[in-house]
C-alpha positions in Angstrom: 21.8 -46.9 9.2 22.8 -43.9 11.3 24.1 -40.5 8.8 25.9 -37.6 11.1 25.5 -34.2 9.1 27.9 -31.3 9.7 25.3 -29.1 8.8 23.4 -27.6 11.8 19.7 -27.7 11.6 17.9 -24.7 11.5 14.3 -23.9 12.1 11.9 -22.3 9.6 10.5 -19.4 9.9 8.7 -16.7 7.6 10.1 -13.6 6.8 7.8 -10.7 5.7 7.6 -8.7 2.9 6.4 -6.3 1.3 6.0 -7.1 -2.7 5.4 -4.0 -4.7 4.7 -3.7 -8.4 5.6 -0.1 -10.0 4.6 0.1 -14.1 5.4 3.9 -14.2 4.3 3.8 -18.1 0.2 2.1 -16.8 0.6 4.6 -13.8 0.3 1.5 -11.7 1.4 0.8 -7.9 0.5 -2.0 -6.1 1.4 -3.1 -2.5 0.9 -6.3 -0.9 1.7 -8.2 2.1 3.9 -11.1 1.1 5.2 -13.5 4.0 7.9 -15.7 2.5 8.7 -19.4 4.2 12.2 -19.2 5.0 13.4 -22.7 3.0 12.1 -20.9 -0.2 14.4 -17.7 0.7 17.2 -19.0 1.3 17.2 -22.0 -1.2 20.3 -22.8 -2.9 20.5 -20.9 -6.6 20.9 -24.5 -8.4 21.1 -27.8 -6.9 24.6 -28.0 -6.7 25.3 -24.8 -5.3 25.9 -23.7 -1.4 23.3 -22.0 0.4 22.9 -18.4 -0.5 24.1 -15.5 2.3 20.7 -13.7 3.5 22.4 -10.6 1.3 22.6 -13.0 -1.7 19.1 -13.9 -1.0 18.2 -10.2 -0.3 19.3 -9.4 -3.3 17.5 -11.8 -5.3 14.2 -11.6 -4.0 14.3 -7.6 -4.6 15.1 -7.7 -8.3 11.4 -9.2 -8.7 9.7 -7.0 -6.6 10.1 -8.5 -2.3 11.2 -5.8 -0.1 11.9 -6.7 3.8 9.8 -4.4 5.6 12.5 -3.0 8.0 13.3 0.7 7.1 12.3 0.0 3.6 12.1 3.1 1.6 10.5 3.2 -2.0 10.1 5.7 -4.5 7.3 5.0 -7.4 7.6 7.8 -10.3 4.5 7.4 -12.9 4.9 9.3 -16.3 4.0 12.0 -17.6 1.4 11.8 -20.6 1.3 14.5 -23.3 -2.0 14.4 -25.0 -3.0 16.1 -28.5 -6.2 16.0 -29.8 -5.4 18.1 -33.0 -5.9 21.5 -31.5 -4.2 21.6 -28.0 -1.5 19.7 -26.3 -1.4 19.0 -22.9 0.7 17.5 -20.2 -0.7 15.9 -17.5 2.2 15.7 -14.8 1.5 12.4 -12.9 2.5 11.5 -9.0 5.6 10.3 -7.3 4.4 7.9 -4.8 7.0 6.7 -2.0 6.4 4.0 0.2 7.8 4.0 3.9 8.0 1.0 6.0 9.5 0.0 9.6 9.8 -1.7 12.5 11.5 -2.8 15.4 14.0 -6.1 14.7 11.9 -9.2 15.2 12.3 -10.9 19.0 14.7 -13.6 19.3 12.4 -15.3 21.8 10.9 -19.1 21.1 7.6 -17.7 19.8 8.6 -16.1 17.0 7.4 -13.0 17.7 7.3 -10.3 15.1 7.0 -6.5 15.8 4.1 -4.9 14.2 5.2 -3.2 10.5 4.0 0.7 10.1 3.3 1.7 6.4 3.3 5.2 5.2 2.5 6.1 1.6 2.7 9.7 0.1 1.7 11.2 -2.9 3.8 14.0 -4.0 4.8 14.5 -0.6 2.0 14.1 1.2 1.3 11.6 3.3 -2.6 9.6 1.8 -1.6 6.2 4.0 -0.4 7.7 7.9 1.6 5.1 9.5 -1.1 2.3 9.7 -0.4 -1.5 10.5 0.7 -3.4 8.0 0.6 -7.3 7.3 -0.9 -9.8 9.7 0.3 -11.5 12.6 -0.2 -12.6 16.5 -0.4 -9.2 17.3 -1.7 -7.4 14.0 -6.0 -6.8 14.3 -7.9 -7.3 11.6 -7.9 -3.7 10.2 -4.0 -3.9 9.4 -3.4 -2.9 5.8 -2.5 -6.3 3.6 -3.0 -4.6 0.2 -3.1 -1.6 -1.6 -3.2 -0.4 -5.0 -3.6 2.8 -7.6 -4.4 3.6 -11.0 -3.7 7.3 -11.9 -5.9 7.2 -15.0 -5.3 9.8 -17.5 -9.1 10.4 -18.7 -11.4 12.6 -17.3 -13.9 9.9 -16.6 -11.3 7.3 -15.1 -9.1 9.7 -13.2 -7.3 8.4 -10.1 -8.5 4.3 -8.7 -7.7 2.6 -5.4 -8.2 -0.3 -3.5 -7.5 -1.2 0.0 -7.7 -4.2 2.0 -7.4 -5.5 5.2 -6.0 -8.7 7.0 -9.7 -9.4 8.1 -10.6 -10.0 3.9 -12.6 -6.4 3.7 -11.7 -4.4 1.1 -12.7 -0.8 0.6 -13.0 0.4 -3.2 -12.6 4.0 -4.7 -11.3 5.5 -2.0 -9.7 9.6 -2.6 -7.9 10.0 0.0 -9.2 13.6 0.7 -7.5 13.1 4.4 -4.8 10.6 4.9 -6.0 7.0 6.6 -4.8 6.6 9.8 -4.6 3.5 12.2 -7.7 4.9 13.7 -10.1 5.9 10.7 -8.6 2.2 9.5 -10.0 0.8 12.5 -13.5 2.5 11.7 -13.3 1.5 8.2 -12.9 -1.6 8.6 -15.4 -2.1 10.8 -18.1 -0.8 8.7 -16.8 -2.9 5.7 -16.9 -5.9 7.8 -20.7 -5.1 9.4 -22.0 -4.7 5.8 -20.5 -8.3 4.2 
């Protein structure tokens, strides 16, 4: 039996993103490197609908947290907490986080190959996570970035939590960010992390 489709084949290929979680009201932000198989992002909505548009898909994906990771720009606002304990009341003004990330548009070559994503996160402002890589790839090395998270506790003996990892598994815990982490004190991080495990 020979079938002749109208329909042009079309390769797969992964798209990256960036999935981040923002619960302003647990003063929670989490960032992780999320590569997405293209049949799953552009699968029809319902069986017997068409294809959606990459917009359409866009779209979708970004209502539950997937971001493309080409001049993505995102703004994480945790609350404020007013505390009384009966004889004082006090506001403890939490941060705005905003989450920056970019790169060139991915090569229309046969190998597939992806530019290199740069994340920058600030805090208030300020810059804690200085354009490092981000995500994993042929040409990522093992101390890019793949996750990052914080907890802006509100007690005096939780206080601020983070965690970062990178694309070689390590993981560094607790970290303050007293000076912003750059792609090179990454590289040296990760490298002790690694030499320890």
């Amino acid at each position: 039996m020979f079938i002749l489709s109208s329909a042009p084949a079309r390769a797969d290929y992964t798209i990256r993103f960036m999935h981040i979680t923002c619960i302003p009201q647990a003063r929670f932000l989490d960032i992780r490197f999320a590569p997405i198989e293209s049949g799953a992002f552009g699968a029809p909505f319902s069986m017997t609908a068409k294809p959606p548009s990459f917009a359409q898909s866009e779209k979708l994906w970004a209502r539950y947290g997937f971001y493309r990771t080409q001049n993505l720009s995102y703004t994480c606002r945790m609350s404020n907490d007013v505390i009384n304990n009966g004889v004082a009341t006090v506001v403890i003004k939490n941060d705005v986080y905003r989450v920056v990330a970019h790169h060139p548009p991915a090569s229309n070559a046969m190998d597939g190959a992806y530019p290199n994503i740069r994340l920058t996160v600030y805090r208030d402002g300020v810059p804690i996570i200085n354009n490092v890589l981000f995500g994993w790839g042929a040409t990522s090395p093992r101390s890019a970035v793949t996750h990052f998270y914080v907890e802006n506790g509100v007690q005096g003996w939780y206080g601020r939590y983070s965690e970062l990892c990178f694309a070689s598994g390590a993981c560094k815990q607790g970290i303050t960010f007293a000076k912003p982490l750059t792609q090179e004190s990454a590289d040296k991080m990760e490298k002790q992390l690694t030499r320890r495990n």
